[in-house]
DOTINU-111503 format. One record per residue (C-alpha): residue number from 0; residue in one letter; z, y, x. Coordinates in steps of 0.1 Angstrom, whole numbers, plus 2048, in hexadecimal, padded with zeros to 3 digits. Each point is the difference from the previous one (the first is absolute). Example, Ala and Ser with C-alpha at 12.3 -4.5 7.8 and 13.67 -1.06 7.14 Angstrom:
<nodes>
- 0,A,84E,7D3,87B .
- 1,S,7F9,822,80E .
</nodes>
This chain:
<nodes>
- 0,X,800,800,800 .
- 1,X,808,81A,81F .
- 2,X,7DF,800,80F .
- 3,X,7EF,804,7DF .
- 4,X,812,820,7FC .
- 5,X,7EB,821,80D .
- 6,X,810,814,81C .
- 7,X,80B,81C,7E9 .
- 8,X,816,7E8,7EB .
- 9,X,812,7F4,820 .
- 10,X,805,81E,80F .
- 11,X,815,80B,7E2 .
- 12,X,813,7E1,804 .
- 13,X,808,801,821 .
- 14,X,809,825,802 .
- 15,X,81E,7F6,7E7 .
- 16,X,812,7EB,81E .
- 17,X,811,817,81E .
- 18,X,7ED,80D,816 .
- 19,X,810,7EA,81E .
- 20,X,7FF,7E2,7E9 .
- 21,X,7D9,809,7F6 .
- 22,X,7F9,804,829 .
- 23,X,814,7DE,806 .
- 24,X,7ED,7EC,7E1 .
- 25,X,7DE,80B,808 .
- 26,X,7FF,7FA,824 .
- 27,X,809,7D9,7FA .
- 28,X,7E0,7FE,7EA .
- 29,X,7DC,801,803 .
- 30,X,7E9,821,80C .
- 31,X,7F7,80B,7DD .
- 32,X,825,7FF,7F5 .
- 33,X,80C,816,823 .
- 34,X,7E5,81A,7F6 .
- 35,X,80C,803,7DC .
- 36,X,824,802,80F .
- 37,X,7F6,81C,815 .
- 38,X,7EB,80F,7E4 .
- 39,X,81B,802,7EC .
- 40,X,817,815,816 .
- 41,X,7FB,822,7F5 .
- 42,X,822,80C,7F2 .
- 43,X,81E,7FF,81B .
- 44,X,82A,806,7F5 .
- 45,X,80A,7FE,828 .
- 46,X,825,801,7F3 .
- 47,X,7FC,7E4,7E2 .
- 48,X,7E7,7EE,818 .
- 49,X,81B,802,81F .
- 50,X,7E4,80C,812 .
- 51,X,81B,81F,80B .
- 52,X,810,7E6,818 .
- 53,X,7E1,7FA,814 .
- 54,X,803,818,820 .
- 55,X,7E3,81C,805 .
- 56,X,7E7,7E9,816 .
- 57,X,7FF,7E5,7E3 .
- 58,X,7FF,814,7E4 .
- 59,X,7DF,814,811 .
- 60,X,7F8,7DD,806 .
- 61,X,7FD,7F7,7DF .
- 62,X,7F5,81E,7EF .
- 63,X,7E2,7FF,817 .
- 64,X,7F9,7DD,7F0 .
- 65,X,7FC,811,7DD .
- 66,X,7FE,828,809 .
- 67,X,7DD,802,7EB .
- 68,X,808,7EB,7E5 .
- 69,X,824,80B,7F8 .
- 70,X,7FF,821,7E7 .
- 71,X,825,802,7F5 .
- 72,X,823,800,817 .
- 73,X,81F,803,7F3 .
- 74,X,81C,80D,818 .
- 75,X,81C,805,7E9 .
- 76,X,81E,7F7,814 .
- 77,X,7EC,7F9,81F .
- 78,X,816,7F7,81E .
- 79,X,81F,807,7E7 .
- 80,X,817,7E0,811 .
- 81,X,7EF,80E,824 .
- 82,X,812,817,818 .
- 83,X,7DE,817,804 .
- 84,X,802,823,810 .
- 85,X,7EF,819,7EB .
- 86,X,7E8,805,814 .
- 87,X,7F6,7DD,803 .
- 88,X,800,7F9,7DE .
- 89,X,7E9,81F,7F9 .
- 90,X,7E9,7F1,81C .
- 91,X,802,7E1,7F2 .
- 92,X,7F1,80C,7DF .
- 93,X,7E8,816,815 .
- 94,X,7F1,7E2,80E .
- 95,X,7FC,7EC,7E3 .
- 96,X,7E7,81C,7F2 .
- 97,X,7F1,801,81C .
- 98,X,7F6,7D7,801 .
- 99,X,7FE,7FE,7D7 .
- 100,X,7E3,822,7FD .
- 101,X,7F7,7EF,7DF .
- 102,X,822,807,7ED .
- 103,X,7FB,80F,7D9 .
- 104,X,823,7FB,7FB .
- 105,X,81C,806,814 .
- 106,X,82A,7FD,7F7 .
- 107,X,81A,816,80F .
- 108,X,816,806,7E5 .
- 109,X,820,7EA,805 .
- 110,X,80C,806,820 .
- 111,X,823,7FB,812 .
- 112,X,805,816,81E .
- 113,X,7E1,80F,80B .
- 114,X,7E7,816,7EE .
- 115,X,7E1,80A,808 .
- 116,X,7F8,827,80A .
- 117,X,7E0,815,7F9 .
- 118,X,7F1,7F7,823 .
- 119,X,805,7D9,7F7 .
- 120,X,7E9,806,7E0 .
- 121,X,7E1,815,80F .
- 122,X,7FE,7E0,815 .
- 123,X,802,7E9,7E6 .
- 124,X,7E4,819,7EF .
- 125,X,7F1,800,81F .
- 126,X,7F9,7DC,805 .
- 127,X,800,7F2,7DD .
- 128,X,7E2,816,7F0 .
- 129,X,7FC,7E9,7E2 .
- 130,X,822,806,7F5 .
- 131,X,802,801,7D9 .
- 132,X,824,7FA,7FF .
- 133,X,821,80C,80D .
- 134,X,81F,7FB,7F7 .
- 135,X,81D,80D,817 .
- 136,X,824,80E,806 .
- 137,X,7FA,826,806 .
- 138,X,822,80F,807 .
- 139,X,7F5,80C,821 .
- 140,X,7DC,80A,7F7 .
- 141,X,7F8,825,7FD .
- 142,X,7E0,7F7,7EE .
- 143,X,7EA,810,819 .
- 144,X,7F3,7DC,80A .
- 145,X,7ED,7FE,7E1 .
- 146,X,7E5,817,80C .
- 147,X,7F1,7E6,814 .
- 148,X,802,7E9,7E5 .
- 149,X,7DD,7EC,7F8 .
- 150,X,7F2,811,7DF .
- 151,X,7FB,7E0,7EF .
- 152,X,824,7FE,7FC .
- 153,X,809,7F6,7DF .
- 154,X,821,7F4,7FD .
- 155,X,81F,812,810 .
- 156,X,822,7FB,7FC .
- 157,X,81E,80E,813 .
- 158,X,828,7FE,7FC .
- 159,X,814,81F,808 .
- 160,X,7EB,81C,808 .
- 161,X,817,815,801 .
- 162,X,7F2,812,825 .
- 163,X,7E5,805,7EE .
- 164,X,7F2,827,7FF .
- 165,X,7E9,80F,7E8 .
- 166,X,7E8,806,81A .
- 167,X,7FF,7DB,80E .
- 168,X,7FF,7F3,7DA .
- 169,X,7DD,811,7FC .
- 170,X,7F4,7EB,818 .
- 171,X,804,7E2,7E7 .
- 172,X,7F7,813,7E2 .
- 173,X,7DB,805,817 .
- 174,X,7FB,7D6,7FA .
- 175,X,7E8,802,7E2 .
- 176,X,7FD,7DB,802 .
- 177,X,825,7FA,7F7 .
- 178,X,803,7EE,7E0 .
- 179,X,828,7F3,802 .
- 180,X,81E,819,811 .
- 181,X,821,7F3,7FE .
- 182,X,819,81F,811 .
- 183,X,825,800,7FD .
- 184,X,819,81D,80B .
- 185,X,7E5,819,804 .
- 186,X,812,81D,7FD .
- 187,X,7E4,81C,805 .
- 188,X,7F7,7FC,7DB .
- 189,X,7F9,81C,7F5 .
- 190,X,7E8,80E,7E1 .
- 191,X,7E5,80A,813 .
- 192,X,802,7DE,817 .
- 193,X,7FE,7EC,7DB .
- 194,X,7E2,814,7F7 .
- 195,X,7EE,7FD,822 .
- 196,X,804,7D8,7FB .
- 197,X,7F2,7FE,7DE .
- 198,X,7E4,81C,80B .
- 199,X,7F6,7E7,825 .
- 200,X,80F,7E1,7F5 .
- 201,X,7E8,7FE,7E0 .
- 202,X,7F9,7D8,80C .
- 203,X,824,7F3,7FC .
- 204,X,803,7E5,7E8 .
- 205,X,827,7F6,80C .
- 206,X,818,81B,804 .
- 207,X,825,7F9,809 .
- 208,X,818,81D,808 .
- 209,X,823,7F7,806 .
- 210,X,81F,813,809 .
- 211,X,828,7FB,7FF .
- 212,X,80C,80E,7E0 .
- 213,X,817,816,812 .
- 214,X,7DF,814,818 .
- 215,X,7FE,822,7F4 .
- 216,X,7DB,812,7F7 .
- 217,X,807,821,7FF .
- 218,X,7D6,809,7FA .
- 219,X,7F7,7E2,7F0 .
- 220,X,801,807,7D9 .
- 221,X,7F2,7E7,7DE .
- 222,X,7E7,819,7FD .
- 223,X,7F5,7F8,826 .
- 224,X,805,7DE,800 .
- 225,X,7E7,800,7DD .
- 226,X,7E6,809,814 .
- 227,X,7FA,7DB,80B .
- 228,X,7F0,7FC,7DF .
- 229,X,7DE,809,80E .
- 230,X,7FC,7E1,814 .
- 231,X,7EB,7EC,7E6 .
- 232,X,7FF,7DB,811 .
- 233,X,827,802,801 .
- 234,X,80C,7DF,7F6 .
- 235,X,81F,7F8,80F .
- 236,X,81A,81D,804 .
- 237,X,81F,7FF,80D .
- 238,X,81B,820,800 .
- 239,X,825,7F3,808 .
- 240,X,81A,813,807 .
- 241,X,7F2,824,7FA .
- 242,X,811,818,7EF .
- 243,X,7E2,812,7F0 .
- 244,X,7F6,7E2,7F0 .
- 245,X,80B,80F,7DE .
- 246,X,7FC,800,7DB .
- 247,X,7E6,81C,804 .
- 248,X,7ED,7EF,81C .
- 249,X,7F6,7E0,7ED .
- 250,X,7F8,817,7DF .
- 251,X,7E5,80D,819 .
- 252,X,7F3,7E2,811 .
- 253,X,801,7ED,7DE .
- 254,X,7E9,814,7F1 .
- 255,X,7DE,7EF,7FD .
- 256,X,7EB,81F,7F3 .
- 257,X,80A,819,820 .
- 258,X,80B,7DF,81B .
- 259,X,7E7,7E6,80C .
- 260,X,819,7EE,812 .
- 261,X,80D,7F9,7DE .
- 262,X,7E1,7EC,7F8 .
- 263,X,802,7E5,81C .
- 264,X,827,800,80A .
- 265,X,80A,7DA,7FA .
- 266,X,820,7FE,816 .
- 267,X,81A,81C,804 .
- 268,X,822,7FE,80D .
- 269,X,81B,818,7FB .
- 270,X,81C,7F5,80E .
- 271,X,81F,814,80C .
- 272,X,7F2,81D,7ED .
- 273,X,81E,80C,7F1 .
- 274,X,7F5,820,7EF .
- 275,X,7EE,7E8,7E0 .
- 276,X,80A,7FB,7E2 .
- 277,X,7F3,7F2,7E1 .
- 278,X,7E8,81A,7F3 .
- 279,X,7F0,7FC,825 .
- 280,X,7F8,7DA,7FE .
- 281,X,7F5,802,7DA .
- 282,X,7E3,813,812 .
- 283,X,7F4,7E1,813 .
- 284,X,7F3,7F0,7DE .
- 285,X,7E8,817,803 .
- 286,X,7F2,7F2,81D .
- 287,X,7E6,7E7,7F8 .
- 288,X,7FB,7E9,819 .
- 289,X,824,7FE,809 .
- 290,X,80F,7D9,805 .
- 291,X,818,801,81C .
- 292,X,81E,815,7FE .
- 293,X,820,805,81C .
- 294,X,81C,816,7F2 .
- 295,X,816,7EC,819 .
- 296,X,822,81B,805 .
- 297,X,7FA,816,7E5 .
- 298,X,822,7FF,7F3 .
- 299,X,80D,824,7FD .
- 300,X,7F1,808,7E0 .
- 301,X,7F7,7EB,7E1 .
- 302,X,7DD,7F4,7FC .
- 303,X,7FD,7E6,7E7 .
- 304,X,7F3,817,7E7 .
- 305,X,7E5,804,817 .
- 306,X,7FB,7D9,808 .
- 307,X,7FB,7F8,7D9 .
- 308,X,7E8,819,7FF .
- 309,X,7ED,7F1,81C .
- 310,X,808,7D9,7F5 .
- 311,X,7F3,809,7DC .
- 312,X,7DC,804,810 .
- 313,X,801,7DD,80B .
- 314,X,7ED,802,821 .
- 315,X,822,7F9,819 .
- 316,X,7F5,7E3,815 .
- 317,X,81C,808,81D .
- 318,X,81E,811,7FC .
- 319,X,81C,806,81B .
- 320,X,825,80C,7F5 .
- 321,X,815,7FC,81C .
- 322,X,818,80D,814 .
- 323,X,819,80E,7E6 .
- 324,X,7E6,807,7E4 .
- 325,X,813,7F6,7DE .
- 326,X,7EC,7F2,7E3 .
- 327,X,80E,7F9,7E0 .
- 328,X,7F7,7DB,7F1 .
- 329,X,7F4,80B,7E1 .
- 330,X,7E2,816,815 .
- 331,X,7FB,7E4,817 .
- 332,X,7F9,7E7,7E5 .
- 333,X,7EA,822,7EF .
- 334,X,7E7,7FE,821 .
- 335,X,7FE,7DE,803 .
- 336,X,7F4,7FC,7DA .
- 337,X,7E6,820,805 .
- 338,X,7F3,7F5,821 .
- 339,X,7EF,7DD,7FA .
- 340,X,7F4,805,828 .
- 341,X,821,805,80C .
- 342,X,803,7E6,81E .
- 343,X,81E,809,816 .
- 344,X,820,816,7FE .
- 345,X,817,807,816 .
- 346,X,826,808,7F9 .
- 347,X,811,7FC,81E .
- 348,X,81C,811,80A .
- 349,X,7FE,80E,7DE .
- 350,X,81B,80E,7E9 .
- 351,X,7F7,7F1,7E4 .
- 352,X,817,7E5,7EF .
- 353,X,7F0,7E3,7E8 .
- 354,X,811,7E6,7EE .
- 355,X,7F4,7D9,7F8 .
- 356,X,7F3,80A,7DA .
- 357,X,7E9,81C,80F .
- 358,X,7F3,7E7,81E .
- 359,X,7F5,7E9,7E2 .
- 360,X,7EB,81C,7F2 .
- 361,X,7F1,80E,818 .
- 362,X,7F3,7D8,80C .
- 363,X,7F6,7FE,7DB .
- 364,X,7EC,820,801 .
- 365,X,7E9,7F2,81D .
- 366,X,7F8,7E2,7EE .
- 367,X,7DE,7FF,7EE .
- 368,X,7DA,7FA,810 .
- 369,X,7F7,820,800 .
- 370,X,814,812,81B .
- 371,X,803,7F6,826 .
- 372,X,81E,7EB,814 .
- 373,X,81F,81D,809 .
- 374,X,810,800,81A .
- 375,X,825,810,805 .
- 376,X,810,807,81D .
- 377,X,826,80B,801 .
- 378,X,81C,7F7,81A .
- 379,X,81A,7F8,7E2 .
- 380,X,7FF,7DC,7F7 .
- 381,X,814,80D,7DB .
- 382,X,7F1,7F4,7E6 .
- 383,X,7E2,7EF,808 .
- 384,X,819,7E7,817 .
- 385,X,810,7F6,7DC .
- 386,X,7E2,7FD,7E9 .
- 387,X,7E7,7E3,7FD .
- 388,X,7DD,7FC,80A .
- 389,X,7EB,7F7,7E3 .
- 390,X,7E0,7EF,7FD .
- 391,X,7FA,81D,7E5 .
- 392,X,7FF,81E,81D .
- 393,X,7ED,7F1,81A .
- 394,X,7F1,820,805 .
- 395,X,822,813,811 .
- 396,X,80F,7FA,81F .
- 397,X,81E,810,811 .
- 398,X,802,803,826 .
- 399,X,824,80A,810 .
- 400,X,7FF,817,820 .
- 401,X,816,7EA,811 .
- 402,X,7F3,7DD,7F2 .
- 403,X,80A,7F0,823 .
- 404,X,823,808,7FB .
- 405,X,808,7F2,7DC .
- 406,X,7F2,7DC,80A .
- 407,X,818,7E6,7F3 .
- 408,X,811,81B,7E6 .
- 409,X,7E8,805,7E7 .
- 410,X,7F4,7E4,7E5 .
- 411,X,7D9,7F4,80B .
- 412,X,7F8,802,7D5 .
- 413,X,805,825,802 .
- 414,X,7EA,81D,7FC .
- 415,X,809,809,823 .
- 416,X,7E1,7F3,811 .
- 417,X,809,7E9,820 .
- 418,X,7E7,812,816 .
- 419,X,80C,81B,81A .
- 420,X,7DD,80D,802 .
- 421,X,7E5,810,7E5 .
- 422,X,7E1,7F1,7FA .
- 423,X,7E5,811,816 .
- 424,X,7EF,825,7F0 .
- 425,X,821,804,7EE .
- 426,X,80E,81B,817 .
- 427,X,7F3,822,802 .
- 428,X,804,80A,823 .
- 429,X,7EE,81E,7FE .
- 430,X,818,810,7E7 .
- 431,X,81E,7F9,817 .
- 432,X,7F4,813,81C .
- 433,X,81F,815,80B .
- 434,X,816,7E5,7FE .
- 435,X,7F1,7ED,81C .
- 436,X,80B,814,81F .
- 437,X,825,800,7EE .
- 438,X,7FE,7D9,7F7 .
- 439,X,7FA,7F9,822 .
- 440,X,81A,812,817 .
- 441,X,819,7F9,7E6 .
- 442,X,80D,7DE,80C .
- 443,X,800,811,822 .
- 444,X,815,81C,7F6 .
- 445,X,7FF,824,80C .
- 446,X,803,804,81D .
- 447,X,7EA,7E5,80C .
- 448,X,7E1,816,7F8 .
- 449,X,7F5,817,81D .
- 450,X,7FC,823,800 .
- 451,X,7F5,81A,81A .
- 452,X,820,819,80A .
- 453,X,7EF,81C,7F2 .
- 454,X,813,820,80A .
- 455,X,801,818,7E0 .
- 456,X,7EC,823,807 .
- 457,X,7F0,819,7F0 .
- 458,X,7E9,7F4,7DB .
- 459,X,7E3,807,7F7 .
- 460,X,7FB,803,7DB .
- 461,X,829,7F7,7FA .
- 462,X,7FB,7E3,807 .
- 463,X,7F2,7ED,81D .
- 464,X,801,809,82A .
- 465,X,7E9,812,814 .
- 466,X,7F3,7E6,817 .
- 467,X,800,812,81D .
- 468,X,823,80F,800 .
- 469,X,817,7F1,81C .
- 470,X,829,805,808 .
- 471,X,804,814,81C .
- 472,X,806,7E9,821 .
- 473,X,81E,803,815 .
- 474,X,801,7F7,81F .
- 475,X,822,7EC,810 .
- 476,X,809,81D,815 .
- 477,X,800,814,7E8 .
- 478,X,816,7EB,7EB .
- 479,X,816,7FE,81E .
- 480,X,802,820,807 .
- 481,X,80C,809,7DB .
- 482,X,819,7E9,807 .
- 483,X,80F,811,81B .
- 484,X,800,823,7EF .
- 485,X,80D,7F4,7E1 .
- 486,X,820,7F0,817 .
- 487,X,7FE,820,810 .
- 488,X,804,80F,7E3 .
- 489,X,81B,7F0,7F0 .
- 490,X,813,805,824 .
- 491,X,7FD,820,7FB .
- 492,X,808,806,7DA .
- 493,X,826,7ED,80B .
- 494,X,807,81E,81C .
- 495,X,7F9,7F0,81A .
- 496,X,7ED,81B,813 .
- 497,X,80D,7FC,823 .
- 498,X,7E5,7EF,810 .
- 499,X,7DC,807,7F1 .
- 500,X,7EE,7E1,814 .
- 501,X,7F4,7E7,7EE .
- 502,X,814,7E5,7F2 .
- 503,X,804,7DE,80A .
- 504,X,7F8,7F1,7DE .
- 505,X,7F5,7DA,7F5 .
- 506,X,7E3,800,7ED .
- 507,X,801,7DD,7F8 .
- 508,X,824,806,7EA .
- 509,X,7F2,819,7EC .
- 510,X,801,7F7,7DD .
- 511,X,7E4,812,7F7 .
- 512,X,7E9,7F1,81C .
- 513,X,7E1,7F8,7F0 .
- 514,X,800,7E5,7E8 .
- 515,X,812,7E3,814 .
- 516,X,815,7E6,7F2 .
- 517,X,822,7F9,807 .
- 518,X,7F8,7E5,817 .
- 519,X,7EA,81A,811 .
- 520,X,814,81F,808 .
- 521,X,80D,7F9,81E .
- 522,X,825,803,80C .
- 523,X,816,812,7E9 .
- 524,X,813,81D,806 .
- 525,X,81F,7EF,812 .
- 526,X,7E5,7EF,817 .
- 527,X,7EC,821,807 .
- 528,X,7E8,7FF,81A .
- 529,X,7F5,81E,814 .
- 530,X,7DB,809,808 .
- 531,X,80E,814,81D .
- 532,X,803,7E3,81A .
- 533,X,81B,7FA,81B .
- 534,X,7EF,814,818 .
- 535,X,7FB,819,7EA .
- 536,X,7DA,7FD,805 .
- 537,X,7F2,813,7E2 .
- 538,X,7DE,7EE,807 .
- 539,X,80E,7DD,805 .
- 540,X,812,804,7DB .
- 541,X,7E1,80A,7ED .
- 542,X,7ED,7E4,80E .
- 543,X,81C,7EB,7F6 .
- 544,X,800,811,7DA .
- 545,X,7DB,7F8,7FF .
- 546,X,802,7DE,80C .
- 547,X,81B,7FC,7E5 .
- 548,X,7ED,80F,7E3 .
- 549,X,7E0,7EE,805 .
- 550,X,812,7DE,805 .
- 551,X,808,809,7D5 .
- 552,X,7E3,80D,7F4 .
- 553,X,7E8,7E8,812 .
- 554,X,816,7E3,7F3 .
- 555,X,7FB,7E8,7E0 .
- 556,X,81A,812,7EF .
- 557,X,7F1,821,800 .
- 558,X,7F7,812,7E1 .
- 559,X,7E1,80F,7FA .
- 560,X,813,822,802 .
- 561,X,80C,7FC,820 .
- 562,X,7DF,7F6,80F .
- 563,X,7F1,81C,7EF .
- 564,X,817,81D,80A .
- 565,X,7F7,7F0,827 .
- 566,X,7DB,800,7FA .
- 567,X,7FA,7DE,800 .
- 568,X,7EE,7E7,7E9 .
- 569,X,80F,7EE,7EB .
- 570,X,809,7DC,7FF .
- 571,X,7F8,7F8,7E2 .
- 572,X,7E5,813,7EA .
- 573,X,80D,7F8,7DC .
- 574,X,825,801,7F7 .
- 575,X,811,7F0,7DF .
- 576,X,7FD,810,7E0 .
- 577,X,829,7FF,7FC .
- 578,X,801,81C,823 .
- 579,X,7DF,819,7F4 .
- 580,X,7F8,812,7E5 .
- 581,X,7D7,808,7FE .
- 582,X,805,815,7E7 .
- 583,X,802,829,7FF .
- 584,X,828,7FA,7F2 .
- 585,X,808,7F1,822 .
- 586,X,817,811,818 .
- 587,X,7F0,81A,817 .
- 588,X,800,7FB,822 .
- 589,X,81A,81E,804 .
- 590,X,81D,7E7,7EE .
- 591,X,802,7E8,81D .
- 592,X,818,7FF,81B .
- 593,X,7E6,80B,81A .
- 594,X,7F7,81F,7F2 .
- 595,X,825,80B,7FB .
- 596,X,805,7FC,828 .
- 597,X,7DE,814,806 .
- 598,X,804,81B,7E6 .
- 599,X,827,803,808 .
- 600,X,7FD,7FD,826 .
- 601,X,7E0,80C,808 .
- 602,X,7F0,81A,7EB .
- 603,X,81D,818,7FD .
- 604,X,7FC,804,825 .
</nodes>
């Protein structure tokens, strides 16, 4: 039967098996089975392949093998259980686009200590022309990168751009090939930048915007953000998290005589819009190609008005309420009646309590020939745990969150499906967008993510840096030499004014010496030593002070503070998210311990 089969058919089949297990298969069989093999190695996953653990000289080894054949790589959490430098593992990713020139789709989105920079990406742009598809981290990119981008680009999307200027983001809104833009935490929006996408942008057929709930957008109005109604092959928009997604916003975009968006939007997600209410989703019924609906965190105002409005159209195929959102039974059972298409709903982490008696009814209402199989998903296992499956409502199933978890504790006759997965097409990842980057570091925890120290200075536009604003450097004399007169100082506020030399005074007990631990200070005050040595040699001690005060800031303790203040580079490029803040709110660089000495000490001098 295998040989009958044409080439096609078998390499579909053997691009299911992994990729070491495809290599190790085909090269045990004949010629014609080792070409398919190879033929069918055009998507790589180096971490989910462990192709991460080869070294450089056999990874180039084998990309060489497949450089013109292979057109996707996947580098989320590349080298993530490595101990790379960051310069290695930017080289690394350097060369790969370098051997693989053929690549339309590249993935850089998930990754654990390293990012990529705006250099990094006109290389990739560089050696990748056919690029059609990029999806990357950008908390370190300016955006600037993006004018070498390939115009056939037509796919972008980018996580955290907040660096981003208004200036560099014109450089993206100049791809008129771009079809689908996924941006999160871009906080240049502005009025006028919504209106310049719409005006350039007029190709985009995906649109995804997502912010925290908690970014402000001072320029960025309903009436702004309506002007997004002009792209006419809009079919997928997503806007969570944005305050000026209003009531007054979706009256504009919802109206099909003066919006053409309104005439081909089939998926929209609004969630974490918190300034909704009901009289803004009753506008969506107005929308009619609308099936697929995320209100996921829209909790601070009630919208069920506004949800049977929209159920009583009966178009609903998808509909996601979770993350607080509180339906009442009596609506729930209303949009699963009106909406014979209705397939999947979620309720996790939802507020809403049933009972056994409405679990019954709503299993009863999706019986009947004429509607399709639903599918519920909800991480409480109350009441579908304590009712019966019956062979009358073979057309519901209900999926827990957590299925894994409950095994052994809840009755296999239940309407609690056994599976801890959905049937495949059930999900609707595109409507989840801006929960991804927060899904995945969440397990991690905080401070595992890595930021850039980011020094707060002056703002353009209220809101993000200039980028080519720098601290002031000072040097370690200097810092030592503020030490001295601020001792001097102090000497001198006491009385003491019989001798006006210098001081003997240990720099290393100072309290305020620049951001050393305990275990780092030196000898306390009752073990003081002097910098003035025995022979009184003033030379001889500040050779010794320097020896001293490299030996701490060039150790593995150092802080990035105290390697700054001495003008050297720093250890380690990216610190925890628990000991930065890369936002404006942050403390200025005037609030630290090594500012106090050189303000105190130095400048009143």
């Amino acid at each position: 039967m295998w040989p009958e089969l044409p080439d096609v058919v078998l390499e579909r089949i053997l691009s299911l098996l992994p990729l070491k297990e495809r290599v190790r298969v085909a090269s045990e069989l004949c010629k014609r089975y080792q070409m398919i093999a190879k033929q069918s190695v055009r998507s790589v996953a180096f971490f989910r392949e462990h192709l991460d653990a080869l070294s450089d000289e056999q990874l180039a080894q084998f990309l060489k093998q497949y450089a013109n054949q292979i057109d996707h790589a996947n580098l989320d959490l590349y080298r993530a259980v490595s101990q790379t430098s960051q310069g290695g593992w930017r080289q690394s990713i350097e060369s790969m686009s370098l051997i693989c020139r053929n690549l339309r789709t590249l993935d850089v989105l998930v990754c654990d200590r390293h990012k990529l920079r705006d250099t990094d990406v006109i290389k990739i742009f560089k050696n990748c022309p056919k690029l059609r598809t990029l999806r990357m981290d950008a908390q370190f990119l300016t955006g600037y990168c993006f004018m070498h981008a390939s115009s056939s680009l037509s796919r972008l999307e980018l996580e955290m751009c907040f660096r981003f200027s208004t200036q560099a983001f014109q450089c993206i809104l100049n791809l008129k090939k771009l079809k689908h833009l996924y941006v999160s935490q871009l906080l240049l929006l502005t009025d006028q930048v919504i209106g310049e996408m719409a005006k350039k942008l007029s190709t985009l057929v995906s649109l995804s915007i997502v912010s925290h709930p908690d970014s402000k957008y001072d320029a960025l109005s309903g009436l702004g953000l309506s002007q997004l109604r002009q792209l006419k092959k809009l079919k997928v928009l997503c806007l969570e998290g944005l305050p000026a997604v209003t009531d007054n916003f979706l009256r504009l975009l919802c109206q099909v005589d003066s919006s053409q968006a309104a005439k081909s939007i089939t998926d929209l997600s609004l969630a974490y819009c918190y300034n909704l209410s009901s009289e803004g989703i009753g506008k969506l019924s107005q929308l009619p190609q609308l099936a697929r609906l995320n209100l996921d965190g829209v909790l601070r105002r009630d919208i069920s008005g506004g949800l049977s409005n929209l159920a009583s159209r009966g178009r609903l195929q998808k509909l996601l309420l979770a993350d607080g959102v509180q339906i009442s039974p009596g609506l729930l059972l209303e949009i699963v009646q009106e909406n014979k298409n209705l397939c999947f709903v979620d309720l996790s982490e939802s507020k809403s309590n049933f009972d056994a008696d409405f679990a019954r009814k709503l299993a009863a209402a999706c019986s009947g020939s004429d509607r399709k199989p639903l599918y519920m998903l909800t991480d409480k296992h109350e009441p579908w745990s304590r009712v019966k499956r019956s062979e009358e409502w073979p057309m519901f199933r209900v999926y827990h969150l957590h299925r894994n978890y409950l095994n052994g504790k809840i009755p296999s006759d239940s309407l609690l499906s056994g599976d801890s997965t959905l049937p495949s097409g059930v999900i609707v990842p595109t409507l989840r967008r801006g929960n991804l980057y927060r899904k995945l570091w969440a397990p991690l925890g905080p401070s595992n993510e890595p930021r850039l120290k980011v020094q707060p200075g002056p703002q353009e536009n209220g809101s993000t840096w200039k980028r080519d604003w720098k601290p002031p450097l000072v040097s370690a004399k200097k810092l030592k030499k503020a030490a001295r007169r601020e001792a001097y100082q102090q000497q001198s506020n006491q009385g003491n004014a019989e001798s006006r030399s210098p001081p003997a005074v240990d720099l290393r007990s100072i309290s305020d010496f620049p951001s050393l631990g305990d275990e780092r200070k030196g000898p306390q005050n009752n073990q003081a030593v002097s910098i003035v040595d025995e022979n009184n040699d003033p030379k001889s001690a500040e050779h010794s002070f320097s020896e001293e005060f490299m030996t701490t800031i060039c150790g593995d303790k150092a802080t990035f503070g105290d390697r700054f203040m001495a003008e050297l580079p720093p250890l380690y490029e990216f610190e925890p998210l628990d000991r930065i803040s890369p936002t404006p709110n942050g403390n200025s660089i005037a609030d630290d311990q090594i500012s106090r000495i050189f303000a105190n000490g130095f400048l009143k001098h």
